[in-house]
N, C-alpha and C positions, 0 to 999 in steps of 0.2 A: 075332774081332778086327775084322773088317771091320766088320760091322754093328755096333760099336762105338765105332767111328772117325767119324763124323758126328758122334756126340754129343762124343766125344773132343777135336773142333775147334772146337765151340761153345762149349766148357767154356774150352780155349785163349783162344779170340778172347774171350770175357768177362773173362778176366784180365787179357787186353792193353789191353780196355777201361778197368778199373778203372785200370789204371798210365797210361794216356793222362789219366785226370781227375787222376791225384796229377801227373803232368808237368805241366798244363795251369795247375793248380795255384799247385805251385812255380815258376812263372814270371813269378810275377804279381808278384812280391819279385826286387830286385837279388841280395839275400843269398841268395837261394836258387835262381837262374836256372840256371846252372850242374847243378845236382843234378838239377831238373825236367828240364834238356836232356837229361842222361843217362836216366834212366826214360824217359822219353819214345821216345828213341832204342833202349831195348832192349822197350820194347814195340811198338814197329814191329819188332824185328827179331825177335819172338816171333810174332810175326803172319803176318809173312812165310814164316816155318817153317813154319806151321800150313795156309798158304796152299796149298805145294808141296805138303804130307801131302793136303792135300784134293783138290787138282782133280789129273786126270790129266796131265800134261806132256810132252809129246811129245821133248824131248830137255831132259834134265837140264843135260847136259855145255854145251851152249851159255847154259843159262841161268847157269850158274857163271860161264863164262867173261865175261858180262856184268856179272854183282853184282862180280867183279872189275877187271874194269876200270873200271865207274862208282865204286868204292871208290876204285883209285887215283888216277882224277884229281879225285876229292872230296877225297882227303887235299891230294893236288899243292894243289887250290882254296884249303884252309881253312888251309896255312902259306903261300902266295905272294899270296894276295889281302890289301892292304894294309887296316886297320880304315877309313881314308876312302874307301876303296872297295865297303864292306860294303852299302851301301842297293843299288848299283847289282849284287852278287850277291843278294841277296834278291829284285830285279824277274826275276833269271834263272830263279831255282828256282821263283818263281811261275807264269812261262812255261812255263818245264819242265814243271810238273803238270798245267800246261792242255795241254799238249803228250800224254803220257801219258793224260789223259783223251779228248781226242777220238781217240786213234787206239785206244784202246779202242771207243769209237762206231762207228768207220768198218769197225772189225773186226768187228764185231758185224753192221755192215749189208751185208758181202762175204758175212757169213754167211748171210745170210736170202736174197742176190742171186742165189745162185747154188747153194740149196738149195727154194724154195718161191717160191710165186707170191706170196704176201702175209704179210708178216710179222704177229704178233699187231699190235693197237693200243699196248698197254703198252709192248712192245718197241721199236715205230716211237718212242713219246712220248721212251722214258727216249734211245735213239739220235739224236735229235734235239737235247736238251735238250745230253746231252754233248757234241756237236760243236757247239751252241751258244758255251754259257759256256767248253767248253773251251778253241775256236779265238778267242773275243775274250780271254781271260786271254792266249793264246800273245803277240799280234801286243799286243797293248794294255802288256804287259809288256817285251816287247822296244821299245819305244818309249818308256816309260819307261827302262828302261836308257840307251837312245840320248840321252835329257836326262841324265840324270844322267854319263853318261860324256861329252859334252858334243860328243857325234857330232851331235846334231842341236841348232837354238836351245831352249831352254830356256824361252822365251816362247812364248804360246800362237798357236799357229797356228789362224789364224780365215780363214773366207770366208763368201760371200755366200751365203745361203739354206742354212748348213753343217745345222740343225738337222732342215731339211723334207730334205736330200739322208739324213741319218740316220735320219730316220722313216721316207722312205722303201724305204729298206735292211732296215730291221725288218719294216715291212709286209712285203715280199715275202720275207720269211724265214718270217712267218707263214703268208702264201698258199702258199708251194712246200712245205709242211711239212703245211698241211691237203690239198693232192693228194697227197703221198707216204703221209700217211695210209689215204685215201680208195682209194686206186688199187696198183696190183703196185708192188713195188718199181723204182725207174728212176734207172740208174746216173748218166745228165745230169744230172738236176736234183738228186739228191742230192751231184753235183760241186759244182755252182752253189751250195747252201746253202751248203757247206764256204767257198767262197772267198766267199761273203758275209759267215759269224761272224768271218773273218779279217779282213777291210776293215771291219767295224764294228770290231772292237779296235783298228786304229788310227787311225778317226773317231773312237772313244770318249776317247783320251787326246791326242789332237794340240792338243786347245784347253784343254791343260789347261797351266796357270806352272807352271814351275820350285819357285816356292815350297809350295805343295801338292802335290808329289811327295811327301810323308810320308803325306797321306791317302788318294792314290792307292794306294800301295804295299802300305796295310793292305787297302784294299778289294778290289785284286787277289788279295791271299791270302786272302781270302775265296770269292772267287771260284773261285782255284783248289780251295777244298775244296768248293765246291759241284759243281764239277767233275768231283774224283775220289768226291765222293757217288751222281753219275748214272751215273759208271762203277759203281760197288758194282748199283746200281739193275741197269743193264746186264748186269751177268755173276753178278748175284744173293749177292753176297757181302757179308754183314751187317759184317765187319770194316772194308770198307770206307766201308759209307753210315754206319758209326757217328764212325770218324776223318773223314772229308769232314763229316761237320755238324759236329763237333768245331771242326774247322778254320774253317770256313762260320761259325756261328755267332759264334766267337772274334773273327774279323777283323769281322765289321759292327759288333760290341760296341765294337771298339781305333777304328773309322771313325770310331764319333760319337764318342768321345770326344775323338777327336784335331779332330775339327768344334767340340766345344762348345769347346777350347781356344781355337779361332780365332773363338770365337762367331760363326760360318759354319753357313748348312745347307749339307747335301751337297751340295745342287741348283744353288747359287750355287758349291761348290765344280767341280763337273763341266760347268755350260754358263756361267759368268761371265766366263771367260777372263782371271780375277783374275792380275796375279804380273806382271813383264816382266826376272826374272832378277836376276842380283846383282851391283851394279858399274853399275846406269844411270843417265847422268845426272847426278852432282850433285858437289859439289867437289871438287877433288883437295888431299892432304894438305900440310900449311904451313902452319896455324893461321893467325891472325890476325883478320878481320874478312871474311864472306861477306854483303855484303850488311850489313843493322842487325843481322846474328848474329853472336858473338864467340864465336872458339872458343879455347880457354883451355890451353896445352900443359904437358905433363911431362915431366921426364927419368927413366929411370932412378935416379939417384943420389935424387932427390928421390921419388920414387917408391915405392923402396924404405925411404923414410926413412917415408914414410906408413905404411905397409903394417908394417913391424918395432914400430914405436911404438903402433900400436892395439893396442885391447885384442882388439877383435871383425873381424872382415875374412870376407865371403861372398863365393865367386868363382862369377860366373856365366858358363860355357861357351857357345860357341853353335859356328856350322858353320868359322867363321874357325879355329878351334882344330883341329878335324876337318883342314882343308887342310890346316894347318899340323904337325900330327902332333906337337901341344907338351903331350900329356896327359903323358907322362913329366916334362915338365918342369915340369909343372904340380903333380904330384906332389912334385918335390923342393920346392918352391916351399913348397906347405904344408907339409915336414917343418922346411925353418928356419924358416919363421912359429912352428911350436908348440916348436920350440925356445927361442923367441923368448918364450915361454907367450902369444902370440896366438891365442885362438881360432878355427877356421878351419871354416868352412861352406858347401857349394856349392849353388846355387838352379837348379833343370832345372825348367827349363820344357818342357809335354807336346808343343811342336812344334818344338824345336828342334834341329838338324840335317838330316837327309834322310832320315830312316827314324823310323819309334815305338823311343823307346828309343837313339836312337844316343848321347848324351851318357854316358847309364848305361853303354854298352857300351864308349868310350873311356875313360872314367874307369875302368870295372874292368878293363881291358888295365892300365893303370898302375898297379892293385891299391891306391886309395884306398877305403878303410873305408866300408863301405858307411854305418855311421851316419852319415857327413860329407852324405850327397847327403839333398837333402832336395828334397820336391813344393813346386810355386807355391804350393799354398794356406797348407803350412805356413812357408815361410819368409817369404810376404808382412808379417804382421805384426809381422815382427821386424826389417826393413830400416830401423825409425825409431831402433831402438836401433845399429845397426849403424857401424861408426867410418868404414870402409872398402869398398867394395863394388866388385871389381876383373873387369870386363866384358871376358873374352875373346871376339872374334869374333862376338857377337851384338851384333842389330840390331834386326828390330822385335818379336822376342820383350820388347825393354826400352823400347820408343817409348813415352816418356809421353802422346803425341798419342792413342794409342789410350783414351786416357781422360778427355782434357780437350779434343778438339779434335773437336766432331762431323761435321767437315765431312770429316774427312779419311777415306780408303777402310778404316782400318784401327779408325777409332772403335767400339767398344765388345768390342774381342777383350781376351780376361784378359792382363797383364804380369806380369811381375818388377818392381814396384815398387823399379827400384835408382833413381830419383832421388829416395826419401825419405831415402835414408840421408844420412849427413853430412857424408862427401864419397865421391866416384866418378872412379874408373880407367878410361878406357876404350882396349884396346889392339885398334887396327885399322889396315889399311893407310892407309885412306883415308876419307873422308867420304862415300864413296859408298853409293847405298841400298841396303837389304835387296831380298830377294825380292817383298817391296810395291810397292817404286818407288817409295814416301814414304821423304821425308828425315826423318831420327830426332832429334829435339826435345833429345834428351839429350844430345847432342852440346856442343849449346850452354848449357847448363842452368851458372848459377854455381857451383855446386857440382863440374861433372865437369872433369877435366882429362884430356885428349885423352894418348895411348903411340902416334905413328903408327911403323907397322913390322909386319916378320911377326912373328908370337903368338910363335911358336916360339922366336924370337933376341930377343923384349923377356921373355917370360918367363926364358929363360937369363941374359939381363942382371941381372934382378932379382933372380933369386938369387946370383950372384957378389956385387950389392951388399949384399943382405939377410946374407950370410956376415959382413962385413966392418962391422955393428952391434954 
């Protein structure tokens, strides 16, 4: 049985493999997220079985008592954490896993410190690598968090000479890592590297806007699977350098894509210092005339008279909706529109919200039909037939500037082309900018007629009147 058991756990983890590609999978579809989550989650959790079978474990009982306590305050997490607070758990768990990987590293190299004079090469490389990328996922992530939770500004913190004080951070992570190679193990400067990977994670994210916290977010969980990949490396465990590239892989694939979205490279995303938050600068709400711009108001009543009487009506979500926690209502909203026999379609745009994915994730909290959401590409050509096009909370995800105005910072990123439609709704607090810090053309566009107020209490308004058609 013993000399059976190796092959027994290889057999294991290969299955956990194959159910991590069918989760990985099923994730890539709204209709079928959910299902993926779960496989996904019980192949980790086969994995993990297989984990304890294999390596020797020094006290079972305490490891128990941990997997239970992190269970329950995972569960605590997953019914009290609020869905507009979801991006800012996702920079946690990213942390986390850099967290977990480098103190795997560190363990590894207590091991070698205070067993041998020189650890192998491999060992030293894979021990370095993970307290690397581990410790800048940790700190780099919790600063993210701290934007998104709105602990810190959300605009990008920049100083003088920031990029040579980074390089030079790097170099000397290089040099203390080629002596530690080179020479016995030495407990100093492998201290020094550690709080080095952790001050670059948060030089790495400090100069980074508010509004590119969705590509961050991907790339960090990237990171952290590159992460728990060097731990696998580290303690030799194929289950894990196979989910850590898994993971690794995934996220730099969701980065660019979320880049090509903003037609952004990485590079202008990570040292541009693009973004100066949400709310700067520019008019406050009260329609009328800003300058030669006219902004053109709605009521409610009128509003809902639009919206009942088309035939077609797309509602495009953004982060305003997320704050405002009005996807329920949004929800009921479409159910008297198609009472109404109005057809109803929602347009998601791939960078909209604070995380990849948040708009799909609100909207199926509110359990709207996944056929209703549809991608930019495919609902752009249909915005010219469309009657109604009713813009919650978004902003430069719908800025026509981005396509007719070259001057401006946001010219030539993909839109939701909602100023083709025929006419446009747009319910925000205020006139104030997106995370670009360009003021949005649509605003004033003949066609749009302005809903100022929270999402939350114009959508409820709208359907009280929408009833009463």
């Amino acid at each position: 049985m013993s000399e059976f058991l190796p092959t027994g756990i290889q057999l294991t983890y290969l299955v956990a493999s194959a159910l991590f590609f069918v989760g990985l999978k099923q994730l890539g579809s709204p209709a079928t997220a959910r299902k993926g989550n779960l496989v996904a989650a019980i192949a980790m959790l086969i994995a993990i079985v297989a984990t304890l079978l294999d390596r020797q474990v020094l006290n079972y009982e305490m490891i128990l008592v941990a997997i239970a306590i992190g269970s329950i305050i995972g569960a605590i997490a997953a019914q009290k954490v609020a869905m507009t607070a979801m991006p800012q758990m996702v920079g946690l768990f990213n942390g986390l896993g850099g967290a977990a990987s480098a103190l795997v590293a560190v363990g590894e190299f207590w091991h070698y410190f205070g067993s041998t004079a020189h650890a192998p090469l491999s060992s030293t490389i894979t021990v370095l690598l993970g307290v690397l990328i581990g410790g800048v996922t940790l700190t780099g992530s919790l600063i993210a968090f701290a934007k998104l939770q709105g602990l810190i500004s959300g605009s990008p913190i920049l100083f003088p000479a920031q990029q040579i004080v980074n390089a030079t951070l790097l170099g000397g992570f290089l040099v203390g890592s080629v002596y530690l190679a080179a020479t016995a193990p030495s407990e100093p400067i492998f201290l020094a590297l550690t709080a080095v990977s952790l001050i670059l994670g948060v030089m790495f994210v400090i100069p980074i806007g508010g509004g590119d916290m969705p590509v961050v977010i991907s790339l960090l969980n990237s990171f952290s699977g590159l992460a728990a990949s060097a731990a696998g490396f580290v303690v030799s465990n194929n289950m894990l350098i196979i989910a850590g590239a898994l993971v690794g892989a995934s996220g730099i694939i969701l980065t660019v894509i979320m880049c090509k979205g903003m037609n952004r490279s990485l590079t202008n995303v990570l040292f541009a210092g693009f973004g100066t938050g949400e709310g700067g600068g520019a008019p406050a709400a009260g329609g009328g005339s800003t300058g030669e711009k006219i902004v053109r108001q709605v009521g409610t009543e009128e509003g809902a008279m639009m919206l009942g009487y088309a035939r077609s009506v797309v509602i495009v979500p953004g982060y305003g909706m997320a704050v405002a926690q009005a996807q329920h209502a949004v929800r009921e909203l479409t159910d008297q529109l198609e009472k109404l026999g109005v057809e109803v379609k929602f347009a998601i745009h791939p960078v909209a919200g604070r995380m990849p994915g948040h708009m799909n994730v609100l909207l199926a909290e509110a359990n709207v039909p996944y056929e209703q959401l549809c991608d930019m590409d495919d609902i752009n050509p249909q915005f010219e037939q469309t009657d109604v096009a009713l813009v919650i909370g978004a902003n430069d995800v719908v800025n026509p500037a981005a396509r007719t105005n070259s001057a401006s910072p946001i010219y030539g990123m993909p839109i939701l082309e909602v100023d083709k439609a025929k006419h446009a709704i747009v319910i925000k607090r205020s006139l104030s900018t997106g995370f670009a810090g360009v003021d949005n053309d649509l605003f004033y566009h003949d066609k749009t007629m302005m809903l100022f107020g929270s999402a939350k209490d114009m959508v409820a308004q709208l359907v009280s009147e929408v009833k009463q058609l």
